[in-house]
PDB file of N, CA, C and O in Angstrom, chain B, residues numbered from 101:
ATOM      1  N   UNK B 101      78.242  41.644  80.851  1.00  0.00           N
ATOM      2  CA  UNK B 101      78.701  42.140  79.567  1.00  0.00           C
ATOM      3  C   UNK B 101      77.640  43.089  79.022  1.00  0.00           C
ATOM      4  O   UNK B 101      76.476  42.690  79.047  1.00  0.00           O
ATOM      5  N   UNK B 102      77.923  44.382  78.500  1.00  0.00           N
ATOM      6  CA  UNK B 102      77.210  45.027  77.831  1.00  0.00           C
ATOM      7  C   UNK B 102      77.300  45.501  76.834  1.00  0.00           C
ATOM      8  O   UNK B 102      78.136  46.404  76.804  1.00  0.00           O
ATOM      9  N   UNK B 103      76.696  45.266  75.753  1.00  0.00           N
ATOM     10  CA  UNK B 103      76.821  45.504  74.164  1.00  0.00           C
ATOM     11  C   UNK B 103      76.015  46.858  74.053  1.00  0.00           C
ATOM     12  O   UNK B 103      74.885  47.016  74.515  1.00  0.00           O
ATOM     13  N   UNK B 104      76.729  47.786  73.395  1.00  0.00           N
ATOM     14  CA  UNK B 104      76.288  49.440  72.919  1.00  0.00           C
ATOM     15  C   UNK B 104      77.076  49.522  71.548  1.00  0.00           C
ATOM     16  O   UNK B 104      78.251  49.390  71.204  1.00  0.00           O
ATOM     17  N   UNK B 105      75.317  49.932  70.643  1.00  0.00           N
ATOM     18  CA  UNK B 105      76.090  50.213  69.163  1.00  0.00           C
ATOM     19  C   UNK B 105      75.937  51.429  69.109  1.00  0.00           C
ATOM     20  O   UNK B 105      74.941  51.968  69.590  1.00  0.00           O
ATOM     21  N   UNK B 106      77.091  52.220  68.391  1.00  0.00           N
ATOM     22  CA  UNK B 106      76.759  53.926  68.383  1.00  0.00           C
ATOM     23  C   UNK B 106      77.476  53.491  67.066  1.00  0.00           C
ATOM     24  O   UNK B 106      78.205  52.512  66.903  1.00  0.00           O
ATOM     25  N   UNK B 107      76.901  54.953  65.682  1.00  0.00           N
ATOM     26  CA  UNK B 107      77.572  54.676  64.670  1.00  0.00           C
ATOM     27  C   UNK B 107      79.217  55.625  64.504  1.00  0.00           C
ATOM     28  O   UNK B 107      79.759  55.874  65.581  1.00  0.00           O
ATOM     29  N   UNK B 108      79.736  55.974  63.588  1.00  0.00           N
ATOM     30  CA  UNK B 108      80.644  56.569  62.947  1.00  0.00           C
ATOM     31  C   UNK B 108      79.896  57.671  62.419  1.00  0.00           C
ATOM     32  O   UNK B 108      79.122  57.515  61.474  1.00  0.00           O
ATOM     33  N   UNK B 109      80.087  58.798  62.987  1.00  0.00           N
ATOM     34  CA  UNK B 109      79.324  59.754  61.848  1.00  0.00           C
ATOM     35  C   UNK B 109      80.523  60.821  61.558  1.00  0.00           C
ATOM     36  O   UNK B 109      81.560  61.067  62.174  1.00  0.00           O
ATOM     37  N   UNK B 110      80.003  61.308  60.468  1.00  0.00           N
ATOM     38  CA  UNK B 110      80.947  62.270  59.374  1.00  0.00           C
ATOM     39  C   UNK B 110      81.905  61.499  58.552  1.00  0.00           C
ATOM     40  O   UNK B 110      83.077  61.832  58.379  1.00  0.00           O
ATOM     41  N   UNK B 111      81.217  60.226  57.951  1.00  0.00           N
ATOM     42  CA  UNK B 111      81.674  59.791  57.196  1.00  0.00           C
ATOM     43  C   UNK B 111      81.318  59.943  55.296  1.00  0.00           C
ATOM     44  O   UNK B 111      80.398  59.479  54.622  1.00  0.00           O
ATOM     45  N   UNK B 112      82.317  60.658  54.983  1.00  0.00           N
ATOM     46  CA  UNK B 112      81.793  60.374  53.564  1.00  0.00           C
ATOM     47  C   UNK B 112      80.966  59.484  52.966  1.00  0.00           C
ATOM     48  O   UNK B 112      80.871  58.340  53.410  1.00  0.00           O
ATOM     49  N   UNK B 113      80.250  59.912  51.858  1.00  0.00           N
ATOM     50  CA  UNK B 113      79.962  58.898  50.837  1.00  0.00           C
ATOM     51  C   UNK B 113      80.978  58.065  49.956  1.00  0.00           C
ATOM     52  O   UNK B 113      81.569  58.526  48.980  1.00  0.00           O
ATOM     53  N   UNK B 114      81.107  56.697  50.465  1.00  0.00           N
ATOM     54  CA  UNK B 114      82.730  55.992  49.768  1.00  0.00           C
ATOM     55  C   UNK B 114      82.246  55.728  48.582  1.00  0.00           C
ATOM     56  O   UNK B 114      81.163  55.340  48.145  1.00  0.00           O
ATOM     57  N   UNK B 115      83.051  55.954  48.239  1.00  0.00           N
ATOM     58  CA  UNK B 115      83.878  55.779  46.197  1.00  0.00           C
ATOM     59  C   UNK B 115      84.648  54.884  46.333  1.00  0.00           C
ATOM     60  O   UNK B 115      85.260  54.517  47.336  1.00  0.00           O
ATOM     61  N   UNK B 116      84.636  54.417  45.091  1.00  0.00           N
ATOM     62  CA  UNK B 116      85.855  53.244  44.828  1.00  0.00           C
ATOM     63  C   UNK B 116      87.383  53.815  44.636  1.00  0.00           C
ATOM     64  O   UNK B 116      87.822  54.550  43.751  1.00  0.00           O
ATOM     65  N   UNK B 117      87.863  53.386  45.461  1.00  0.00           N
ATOM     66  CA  UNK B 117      89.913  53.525  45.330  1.00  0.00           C
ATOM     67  C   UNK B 117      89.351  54.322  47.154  1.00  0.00           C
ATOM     68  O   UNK B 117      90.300  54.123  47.912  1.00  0.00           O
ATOM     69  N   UNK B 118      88.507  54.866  47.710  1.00  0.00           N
ATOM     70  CA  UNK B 118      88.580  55.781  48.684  1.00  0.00           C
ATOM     71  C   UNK B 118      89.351  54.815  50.056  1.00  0.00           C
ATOM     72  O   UNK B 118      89.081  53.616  50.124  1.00  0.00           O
ATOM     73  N   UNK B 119      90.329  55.474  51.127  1.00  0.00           N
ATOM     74  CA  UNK B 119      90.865  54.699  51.762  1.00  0.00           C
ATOM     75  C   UNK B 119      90.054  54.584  52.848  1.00  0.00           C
ATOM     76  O   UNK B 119      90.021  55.439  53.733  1.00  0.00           O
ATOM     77  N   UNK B 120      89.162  53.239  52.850  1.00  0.00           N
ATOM     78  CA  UNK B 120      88.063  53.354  54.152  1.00  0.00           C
ATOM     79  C   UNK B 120      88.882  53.120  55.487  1.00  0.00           C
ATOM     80  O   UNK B 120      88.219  53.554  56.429  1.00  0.00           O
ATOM     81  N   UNK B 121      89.890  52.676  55.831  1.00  0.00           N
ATOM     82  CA  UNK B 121      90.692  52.672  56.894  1.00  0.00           C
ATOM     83  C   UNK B 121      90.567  53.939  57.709  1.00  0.00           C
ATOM     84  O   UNK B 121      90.173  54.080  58.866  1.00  0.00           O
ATOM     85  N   UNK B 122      91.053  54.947  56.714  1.00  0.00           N
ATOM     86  CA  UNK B 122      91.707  56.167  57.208  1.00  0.00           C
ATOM     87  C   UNK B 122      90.518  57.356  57.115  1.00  0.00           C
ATOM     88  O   UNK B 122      90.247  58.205  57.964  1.00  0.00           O
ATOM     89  N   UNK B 123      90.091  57.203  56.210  1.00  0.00           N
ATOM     90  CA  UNK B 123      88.149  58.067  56.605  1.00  0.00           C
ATOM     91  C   UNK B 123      87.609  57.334  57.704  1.00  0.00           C
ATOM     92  O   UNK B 123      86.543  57.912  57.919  1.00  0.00           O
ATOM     93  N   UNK B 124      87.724  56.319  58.601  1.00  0.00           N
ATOM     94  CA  UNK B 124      87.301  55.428  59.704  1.00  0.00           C
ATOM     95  C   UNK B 124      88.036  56.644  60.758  1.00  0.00           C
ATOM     96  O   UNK B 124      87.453  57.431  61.503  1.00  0.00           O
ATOM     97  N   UNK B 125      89.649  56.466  60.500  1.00  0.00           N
ATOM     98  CA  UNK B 125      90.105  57.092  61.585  1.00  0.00           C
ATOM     99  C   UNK B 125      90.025  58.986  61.567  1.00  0.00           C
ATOM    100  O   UNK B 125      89.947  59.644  62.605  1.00  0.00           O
ATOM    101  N   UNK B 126      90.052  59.388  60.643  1.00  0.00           N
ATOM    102  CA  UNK B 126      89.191  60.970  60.828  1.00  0.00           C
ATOM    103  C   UNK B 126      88.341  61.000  61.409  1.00  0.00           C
ATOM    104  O   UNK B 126      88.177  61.682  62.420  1.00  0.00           O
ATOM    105  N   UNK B 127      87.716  60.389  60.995  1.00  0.00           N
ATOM    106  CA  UNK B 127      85.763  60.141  61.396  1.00  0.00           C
ATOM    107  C   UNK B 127      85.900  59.991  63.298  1.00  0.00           C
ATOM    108  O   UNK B 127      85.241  60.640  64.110  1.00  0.00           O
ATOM    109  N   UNK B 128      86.699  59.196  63.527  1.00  0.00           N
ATOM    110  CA  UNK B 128      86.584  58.534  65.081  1.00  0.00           C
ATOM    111  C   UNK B 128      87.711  59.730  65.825  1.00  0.00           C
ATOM    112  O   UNK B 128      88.071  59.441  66.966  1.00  0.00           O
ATOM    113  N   UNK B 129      88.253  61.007  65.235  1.00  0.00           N
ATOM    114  CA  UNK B 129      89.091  61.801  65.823  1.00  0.00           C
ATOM    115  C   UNK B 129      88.284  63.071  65.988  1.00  0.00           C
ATOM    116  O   UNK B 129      88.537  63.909  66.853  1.00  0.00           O
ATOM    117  N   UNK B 130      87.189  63.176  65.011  1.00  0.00           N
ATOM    118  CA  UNK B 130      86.256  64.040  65.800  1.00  0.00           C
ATOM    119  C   UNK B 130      85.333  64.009  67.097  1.00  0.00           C
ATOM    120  O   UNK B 130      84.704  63.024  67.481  1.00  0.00           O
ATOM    121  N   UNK B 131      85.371  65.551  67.843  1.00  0.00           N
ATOM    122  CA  UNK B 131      85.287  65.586  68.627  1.00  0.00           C
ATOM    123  C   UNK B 131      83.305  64.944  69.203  1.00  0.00           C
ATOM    124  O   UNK B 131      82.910  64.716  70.346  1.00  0.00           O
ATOM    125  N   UNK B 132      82.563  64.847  67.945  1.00  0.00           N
ATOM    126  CA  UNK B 132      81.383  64.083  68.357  1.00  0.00           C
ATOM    127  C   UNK B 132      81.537  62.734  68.405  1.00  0.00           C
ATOM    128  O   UNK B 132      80.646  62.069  68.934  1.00  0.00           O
ATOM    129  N   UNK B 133      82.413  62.251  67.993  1.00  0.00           N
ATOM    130  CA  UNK B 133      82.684  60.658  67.710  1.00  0.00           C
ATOM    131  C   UNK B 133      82.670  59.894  68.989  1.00  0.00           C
ATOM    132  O   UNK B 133      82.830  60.292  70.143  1.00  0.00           O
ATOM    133  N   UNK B 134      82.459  58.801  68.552  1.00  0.00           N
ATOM    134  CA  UNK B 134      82.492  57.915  70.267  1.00  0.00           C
ATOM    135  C   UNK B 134      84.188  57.514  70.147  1.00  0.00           C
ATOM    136  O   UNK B 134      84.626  57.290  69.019  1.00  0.00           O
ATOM    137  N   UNK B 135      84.813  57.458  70.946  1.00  0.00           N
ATOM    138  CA  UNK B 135      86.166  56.916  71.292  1.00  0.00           C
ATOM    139  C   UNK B 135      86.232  55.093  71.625  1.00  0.00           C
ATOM    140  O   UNK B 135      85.578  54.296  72.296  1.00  0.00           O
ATOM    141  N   UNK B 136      87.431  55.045  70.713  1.00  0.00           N
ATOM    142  CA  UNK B 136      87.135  53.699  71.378  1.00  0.00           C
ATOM    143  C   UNK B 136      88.216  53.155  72.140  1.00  0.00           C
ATOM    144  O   UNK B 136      89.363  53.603  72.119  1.00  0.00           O
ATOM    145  N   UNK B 137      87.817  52.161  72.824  1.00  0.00           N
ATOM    146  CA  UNK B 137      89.333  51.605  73.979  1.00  0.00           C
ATOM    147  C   UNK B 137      89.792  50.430  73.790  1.00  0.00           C
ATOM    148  O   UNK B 137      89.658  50.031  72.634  1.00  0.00           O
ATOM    149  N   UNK B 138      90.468  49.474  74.772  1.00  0.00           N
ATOM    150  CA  UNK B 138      91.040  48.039  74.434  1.00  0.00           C
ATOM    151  C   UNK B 138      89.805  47.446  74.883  1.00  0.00           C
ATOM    152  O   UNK B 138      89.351  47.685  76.002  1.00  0.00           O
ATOM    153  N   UNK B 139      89.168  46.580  73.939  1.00  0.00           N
ATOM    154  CA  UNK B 139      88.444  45.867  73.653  1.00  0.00           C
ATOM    155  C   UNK B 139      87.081  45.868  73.163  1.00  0.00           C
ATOM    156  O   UNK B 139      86.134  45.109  73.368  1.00  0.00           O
ATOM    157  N   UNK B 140      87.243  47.066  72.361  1.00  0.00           N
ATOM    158  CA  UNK B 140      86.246  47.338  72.112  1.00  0.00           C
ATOM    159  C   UNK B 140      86.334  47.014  70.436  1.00  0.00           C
ATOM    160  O   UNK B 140      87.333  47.337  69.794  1.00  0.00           O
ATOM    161  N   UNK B 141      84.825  46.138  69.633  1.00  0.00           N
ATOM    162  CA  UNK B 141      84.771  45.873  68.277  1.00  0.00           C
ATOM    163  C   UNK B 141      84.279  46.700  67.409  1.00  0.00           C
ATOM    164  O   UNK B 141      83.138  47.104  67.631  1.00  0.00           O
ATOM    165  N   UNK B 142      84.838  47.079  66.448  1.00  0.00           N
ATOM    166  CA  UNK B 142      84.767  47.865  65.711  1.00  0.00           C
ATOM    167  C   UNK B 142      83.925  47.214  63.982  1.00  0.00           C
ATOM    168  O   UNK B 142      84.589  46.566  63.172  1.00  0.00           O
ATOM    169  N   UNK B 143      82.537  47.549  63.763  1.00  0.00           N
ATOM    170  CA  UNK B 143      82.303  46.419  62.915  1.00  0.00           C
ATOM    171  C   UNK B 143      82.057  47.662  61.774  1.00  0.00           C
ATOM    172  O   UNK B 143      81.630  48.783  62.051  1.00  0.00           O
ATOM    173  N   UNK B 144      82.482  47.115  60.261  1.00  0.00           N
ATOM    174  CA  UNK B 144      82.216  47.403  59.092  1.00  0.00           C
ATOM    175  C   UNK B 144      81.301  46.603  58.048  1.00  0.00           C
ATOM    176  O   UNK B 144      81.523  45.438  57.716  1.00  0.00           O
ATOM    177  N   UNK B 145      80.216  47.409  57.567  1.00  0.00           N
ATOM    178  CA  UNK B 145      79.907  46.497  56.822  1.00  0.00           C
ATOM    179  C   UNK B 145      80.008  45.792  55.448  1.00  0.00           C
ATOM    180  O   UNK B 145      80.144  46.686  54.612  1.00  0.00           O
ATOM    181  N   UNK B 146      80.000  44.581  54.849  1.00  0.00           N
ATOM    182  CA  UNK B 146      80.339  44.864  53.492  1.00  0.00           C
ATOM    183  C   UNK B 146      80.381  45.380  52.599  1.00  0.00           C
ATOM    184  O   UNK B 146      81.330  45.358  51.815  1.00  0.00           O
ATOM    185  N   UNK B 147      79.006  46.195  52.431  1.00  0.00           N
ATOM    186  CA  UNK B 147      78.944  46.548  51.901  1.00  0.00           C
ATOM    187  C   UNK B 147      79.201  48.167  51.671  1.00  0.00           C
ATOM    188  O   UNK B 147      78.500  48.852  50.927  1.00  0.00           O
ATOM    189  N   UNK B 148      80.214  48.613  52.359  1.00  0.00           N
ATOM    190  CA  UNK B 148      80.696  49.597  52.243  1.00  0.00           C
ATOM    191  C   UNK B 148      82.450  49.390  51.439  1.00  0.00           C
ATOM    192  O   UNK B 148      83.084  50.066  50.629  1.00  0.00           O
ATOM    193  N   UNK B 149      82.721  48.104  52.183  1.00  0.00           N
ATOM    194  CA  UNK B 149      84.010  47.744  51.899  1.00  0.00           C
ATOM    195  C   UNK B 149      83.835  47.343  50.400  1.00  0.00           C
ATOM    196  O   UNK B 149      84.662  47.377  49.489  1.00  0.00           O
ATOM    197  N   UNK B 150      82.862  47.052  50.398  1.00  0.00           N
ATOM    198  CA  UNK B 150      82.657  46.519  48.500  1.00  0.00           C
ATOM    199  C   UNK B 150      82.692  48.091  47.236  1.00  0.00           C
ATOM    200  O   UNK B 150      83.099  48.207  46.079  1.00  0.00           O
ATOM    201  N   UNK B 151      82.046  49.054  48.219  1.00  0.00           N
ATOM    202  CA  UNK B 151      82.221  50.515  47.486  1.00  0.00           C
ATOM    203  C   UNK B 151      83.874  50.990  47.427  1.00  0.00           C
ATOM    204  O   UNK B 151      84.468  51.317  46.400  1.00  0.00           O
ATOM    205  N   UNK B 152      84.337  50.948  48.540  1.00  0.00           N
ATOM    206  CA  UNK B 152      86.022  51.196  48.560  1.00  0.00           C
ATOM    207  C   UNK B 152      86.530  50.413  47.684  1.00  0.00           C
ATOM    208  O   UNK B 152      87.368  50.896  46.923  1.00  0.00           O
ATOM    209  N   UNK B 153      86.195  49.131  47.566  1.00  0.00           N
ATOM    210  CA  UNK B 153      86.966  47.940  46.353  1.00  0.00           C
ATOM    211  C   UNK B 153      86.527  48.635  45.081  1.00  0.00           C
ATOM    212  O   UNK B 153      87.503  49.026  44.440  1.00  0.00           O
ATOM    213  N   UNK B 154      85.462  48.887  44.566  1.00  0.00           N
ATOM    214  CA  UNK B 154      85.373  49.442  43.711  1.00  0.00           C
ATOM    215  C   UNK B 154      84.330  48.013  43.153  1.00  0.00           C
ATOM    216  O   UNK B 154      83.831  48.044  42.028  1.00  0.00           O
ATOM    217  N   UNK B 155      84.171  47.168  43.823  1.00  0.00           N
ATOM    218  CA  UNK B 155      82.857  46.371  44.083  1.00  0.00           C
ATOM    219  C   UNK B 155      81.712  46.629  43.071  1.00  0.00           C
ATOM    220  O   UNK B 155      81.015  45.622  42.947  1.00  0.00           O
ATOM    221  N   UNK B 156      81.316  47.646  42.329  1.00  0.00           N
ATOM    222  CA  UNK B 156      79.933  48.057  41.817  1.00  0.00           C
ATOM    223  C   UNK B 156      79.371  47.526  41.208  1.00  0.00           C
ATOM    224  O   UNK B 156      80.077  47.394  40.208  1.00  0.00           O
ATOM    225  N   UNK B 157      78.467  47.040  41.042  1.00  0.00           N
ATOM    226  CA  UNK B 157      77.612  46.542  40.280  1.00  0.00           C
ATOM    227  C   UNK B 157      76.450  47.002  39.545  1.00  0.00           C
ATOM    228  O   UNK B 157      75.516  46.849  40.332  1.00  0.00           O
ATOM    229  N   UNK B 158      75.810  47.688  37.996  1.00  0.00           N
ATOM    230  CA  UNK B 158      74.533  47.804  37.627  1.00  0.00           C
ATOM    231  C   UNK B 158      73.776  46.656  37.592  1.00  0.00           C
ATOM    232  O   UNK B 158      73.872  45.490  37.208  1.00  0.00           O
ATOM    233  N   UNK B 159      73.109  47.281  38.045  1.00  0.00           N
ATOM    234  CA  UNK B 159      71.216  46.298  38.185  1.00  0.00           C
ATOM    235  C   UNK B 159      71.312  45.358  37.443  1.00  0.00           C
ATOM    236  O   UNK B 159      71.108  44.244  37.926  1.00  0.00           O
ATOM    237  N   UNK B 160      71.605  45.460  36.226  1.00  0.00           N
ATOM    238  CA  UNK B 160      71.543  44.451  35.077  1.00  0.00           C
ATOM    239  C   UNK B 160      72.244  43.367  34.853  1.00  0.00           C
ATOM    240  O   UNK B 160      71.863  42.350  34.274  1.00  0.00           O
ATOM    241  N   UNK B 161      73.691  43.675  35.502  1.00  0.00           N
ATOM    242  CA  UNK B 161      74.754  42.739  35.622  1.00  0.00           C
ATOM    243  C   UNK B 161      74.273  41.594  36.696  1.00  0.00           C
ATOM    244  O   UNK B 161      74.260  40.383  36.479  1.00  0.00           O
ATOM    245  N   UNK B 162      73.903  42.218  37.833  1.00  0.00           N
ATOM    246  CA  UNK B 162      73.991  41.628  39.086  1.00  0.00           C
ATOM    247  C   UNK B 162      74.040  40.195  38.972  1.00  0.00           C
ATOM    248  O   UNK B 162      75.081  39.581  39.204  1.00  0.00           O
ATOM    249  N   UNK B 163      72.451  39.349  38.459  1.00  0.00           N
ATOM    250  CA  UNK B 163      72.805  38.486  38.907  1.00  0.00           C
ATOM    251  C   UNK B 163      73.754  37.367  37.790  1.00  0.00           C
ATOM    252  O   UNK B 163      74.106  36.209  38.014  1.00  0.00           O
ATOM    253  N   UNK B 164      73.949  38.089  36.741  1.00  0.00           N
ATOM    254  CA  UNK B 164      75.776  37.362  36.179  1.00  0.00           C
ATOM    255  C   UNK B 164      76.739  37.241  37.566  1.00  0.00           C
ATOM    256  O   UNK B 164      77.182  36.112  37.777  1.00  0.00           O
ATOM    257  N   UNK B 165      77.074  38.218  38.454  1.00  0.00           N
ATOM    258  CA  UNK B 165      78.091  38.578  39.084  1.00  0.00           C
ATOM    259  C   UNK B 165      77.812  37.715  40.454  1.00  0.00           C
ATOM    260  O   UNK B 165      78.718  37.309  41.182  1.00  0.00           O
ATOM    261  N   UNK B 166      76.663  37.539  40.645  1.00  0.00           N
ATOM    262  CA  UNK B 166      76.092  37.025  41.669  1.00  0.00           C
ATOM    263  C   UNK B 166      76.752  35.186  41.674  1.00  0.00           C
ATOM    264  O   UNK B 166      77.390  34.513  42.483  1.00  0.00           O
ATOM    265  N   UNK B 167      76.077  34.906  40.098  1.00  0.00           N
ATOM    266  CA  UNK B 167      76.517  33.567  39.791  1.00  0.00           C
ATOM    267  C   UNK B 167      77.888  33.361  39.545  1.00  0.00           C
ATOM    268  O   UNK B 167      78.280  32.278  39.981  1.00  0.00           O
ATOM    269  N   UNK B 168      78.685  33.999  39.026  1.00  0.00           N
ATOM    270  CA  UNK B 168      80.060  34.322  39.145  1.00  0.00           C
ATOM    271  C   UNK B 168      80.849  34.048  40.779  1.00  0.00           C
ATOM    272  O   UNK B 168      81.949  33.518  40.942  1.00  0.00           O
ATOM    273  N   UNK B 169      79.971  34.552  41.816  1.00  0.00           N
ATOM    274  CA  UNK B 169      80.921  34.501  42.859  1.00  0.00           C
ATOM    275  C   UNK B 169      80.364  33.928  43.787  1.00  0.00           C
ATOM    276  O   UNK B 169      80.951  33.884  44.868  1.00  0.00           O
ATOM    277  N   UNK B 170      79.193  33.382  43.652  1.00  0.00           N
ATOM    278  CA  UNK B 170      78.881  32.575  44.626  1.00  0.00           C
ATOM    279  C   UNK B 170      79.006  30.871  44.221  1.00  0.00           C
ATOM    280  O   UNK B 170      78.534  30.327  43.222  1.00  0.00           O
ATOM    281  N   UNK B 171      80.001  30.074  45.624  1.00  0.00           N
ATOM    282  CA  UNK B 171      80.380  29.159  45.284  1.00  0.00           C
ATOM    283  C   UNK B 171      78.877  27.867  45.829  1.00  0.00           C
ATOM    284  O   UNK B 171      79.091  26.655  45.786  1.00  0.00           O
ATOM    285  N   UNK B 172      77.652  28.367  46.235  1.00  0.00           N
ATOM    286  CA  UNK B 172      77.213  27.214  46.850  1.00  0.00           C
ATOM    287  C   UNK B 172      76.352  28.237  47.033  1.00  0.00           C
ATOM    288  O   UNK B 172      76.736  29.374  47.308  1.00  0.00           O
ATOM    289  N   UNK B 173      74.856  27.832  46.863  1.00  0.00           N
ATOM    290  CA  UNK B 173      73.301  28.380  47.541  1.00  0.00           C
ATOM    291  C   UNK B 173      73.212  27.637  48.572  1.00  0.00           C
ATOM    292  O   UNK B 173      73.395  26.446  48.319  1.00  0.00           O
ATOM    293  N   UNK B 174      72.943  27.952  49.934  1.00  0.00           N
ATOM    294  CA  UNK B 174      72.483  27.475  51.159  1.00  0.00           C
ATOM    295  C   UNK B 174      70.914  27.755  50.998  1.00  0.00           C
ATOM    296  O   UNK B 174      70.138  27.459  51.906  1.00  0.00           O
TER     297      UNK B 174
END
């Protein structure tokens, strides 16, 4: 088995409401992009998906929001 990470490039800077799905699939139809095949994982990180949600948080809020949504400190 061999694991190779290459990123997504020519991806915008995401905004909230932006459709990260479909800036994923532009992004992966250019011709520098790596292609991908059957079985290959495709990973996102949260914190991008939290910018598309519209997720944001100021500094100041945080850790209200923090305590708000976290159900349990490990």
């Amino acid at each position: 088995m061999t694991l190779t990470c290459r990123p997504v490039r020519g991806l915008p800077r995401i905004r909230p409401g932006d459709d990260l799905a479909g800036l994923i699939v532009t992004a992966l139809r250019r011709d520098d992009s790596p292609t991908l095949q059957d079985g290959d994982v495709l990973v996102v990180t949260s914190k991008v998906v939290s910018k598309a949600e519209g997720r944001i948080v100021r500094g100041a809020d945080r850790e209200q929001v923090d305590d708000s949504e976290t159900r349990r400190v490990v």
